[in-house]
MILOTI-846311 format. One line per 8 residues: number of its first residue (from 1); for each residue y negated, x, z of N, C-alpha, C. Coordinates in Angstrom, 2 decimals, padded with zeros to 5 digits. Each point is the difference from the previous one (the first is absolute). Layout:
N
NUM = Y X Z Y X Z Y X Z ~ ...
//
This chain:
51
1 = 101.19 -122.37 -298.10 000.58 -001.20 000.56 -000.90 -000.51 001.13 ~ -000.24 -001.07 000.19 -001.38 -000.75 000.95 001.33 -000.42 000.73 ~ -000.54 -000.36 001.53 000.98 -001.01 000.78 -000.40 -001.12 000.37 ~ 000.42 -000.60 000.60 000.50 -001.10 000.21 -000.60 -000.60 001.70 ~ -001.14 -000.02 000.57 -000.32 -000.57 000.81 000.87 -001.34 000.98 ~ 000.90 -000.23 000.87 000.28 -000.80 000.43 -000.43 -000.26 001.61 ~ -000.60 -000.85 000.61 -000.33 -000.14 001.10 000.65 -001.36 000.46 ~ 001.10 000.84 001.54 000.74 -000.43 000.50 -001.12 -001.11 001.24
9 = 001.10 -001.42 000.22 -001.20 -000.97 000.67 -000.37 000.20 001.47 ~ 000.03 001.27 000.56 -000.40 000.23 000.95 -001.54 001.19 -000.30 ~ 000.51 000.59 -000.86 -001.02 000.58 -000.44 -001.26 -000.92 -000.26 ~ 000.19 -001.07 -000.70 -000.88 -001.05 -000.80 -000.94 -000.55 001.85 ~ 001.00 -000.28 000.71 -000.12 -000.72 001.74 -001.32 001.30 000.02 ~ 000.72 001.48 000.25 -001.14 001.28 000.82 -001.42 000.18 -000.92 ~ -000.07 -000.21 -001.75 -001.04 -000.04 -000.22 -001.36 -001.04 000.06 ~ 000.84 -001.65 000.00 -000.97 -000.91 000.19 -000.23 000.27 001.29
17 = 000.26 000.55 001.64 -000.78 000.60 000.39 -001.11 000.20 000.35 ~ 000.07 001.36 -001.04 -000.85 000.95 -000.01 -001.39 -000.76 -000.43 ~ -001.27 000.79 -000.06 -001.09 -000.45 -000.74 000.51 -000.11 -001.91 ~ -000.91 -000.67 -000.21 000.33 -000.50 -000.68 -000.32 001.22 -001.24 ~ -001.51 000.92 000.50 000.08 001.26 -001.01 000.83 000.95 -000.01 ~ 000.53 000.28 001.28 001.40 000.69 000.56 000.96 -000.31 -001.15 ~ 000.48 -001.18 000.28 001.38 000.01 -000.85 -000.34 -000.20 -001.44 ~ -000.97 -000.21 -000.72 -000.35 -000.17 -001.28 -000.16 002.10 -000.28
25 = -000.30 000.47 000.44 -000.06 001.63 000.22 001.06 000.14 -000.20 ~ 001.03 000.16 000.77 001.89 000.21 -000.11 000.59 -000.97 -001.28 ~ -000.78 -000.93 -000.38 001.12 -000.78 -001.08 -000.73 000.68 -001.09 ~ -001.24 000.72 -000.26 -000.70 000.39 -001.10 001.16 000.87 -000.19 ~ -000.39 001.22 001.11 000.94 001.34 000.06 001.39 -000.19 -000.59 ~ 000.45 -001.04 000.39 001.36 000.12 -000.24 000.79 -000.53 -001.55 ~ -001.24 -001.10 -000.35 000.02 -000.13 -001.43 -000.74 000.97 -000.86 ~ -001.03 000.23 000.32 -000.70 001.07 -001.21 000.14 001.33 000.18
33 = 000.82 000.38 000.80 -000.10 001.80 000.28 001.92 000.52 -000.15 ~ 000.60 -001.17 001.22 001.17 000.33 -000.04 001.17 -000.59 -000.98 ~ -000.82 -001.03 -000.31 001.44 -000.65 -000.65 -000.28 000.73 -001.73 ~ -000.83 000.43 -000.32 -000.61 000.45 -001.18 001.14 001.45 000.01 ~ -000.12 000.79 000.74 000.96 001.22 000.22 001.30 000.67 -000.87 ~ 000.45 000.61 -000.29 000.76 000.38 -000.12 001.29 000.14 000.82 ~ -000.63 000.92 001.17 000.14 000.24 001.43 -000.13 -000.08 001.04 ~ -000.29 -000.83 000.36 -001.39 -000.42 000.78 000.37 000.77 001.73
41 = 000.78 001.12 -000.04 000.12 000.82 001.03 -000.95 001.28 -000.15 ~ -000.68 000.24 -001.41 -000.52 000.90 -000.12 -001.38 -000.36 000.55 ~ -000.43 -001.35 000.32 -000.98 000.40 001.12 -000.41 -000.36 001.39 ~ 001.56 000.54 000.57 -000.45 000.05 001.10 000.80 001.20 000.43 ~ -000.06 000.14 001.46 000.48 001.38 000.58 001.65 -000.59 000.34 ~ 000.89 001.05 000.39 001.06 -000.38 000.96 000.25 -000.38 001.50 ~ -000.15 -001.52 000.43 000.48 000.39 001.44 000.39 000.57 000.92 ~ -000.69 000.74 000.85 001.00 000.87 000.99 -000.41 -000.64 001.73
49 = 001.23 -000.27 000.34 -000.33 000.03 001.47 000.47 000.91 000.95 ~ 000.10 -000.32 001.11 000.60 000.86 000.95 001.52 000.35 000.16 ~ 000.58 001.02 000.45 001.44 -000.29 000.23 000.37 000.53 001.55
//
């Protein structure tokens, strides 16, 4: 099962931004690596912060 990419319009506001290779980097990633996935938790680690 592939997902479903949606970018909320504040998101859209923080990447135009950025440089312009910057955010073309994160929209690659996020279309060709993550949304392709199955899982797409399997690659990354778990958050941990402080308590």
């Amino acid at each position: 099962m592939a997902w479903r990419i949606e970018l909320d319009p504040a998101v859209e506001r923080e990447l135009s931004q950025l440089e312009p290779p910057v955010a073309r980097r994160i929209l690659v990633f996020l279309y060709e690596r993550v949304a392709l996935l199955d899982d797409p938790r399997n690659i990354g680690e778990t958050l941990k912060g402080s308590t």
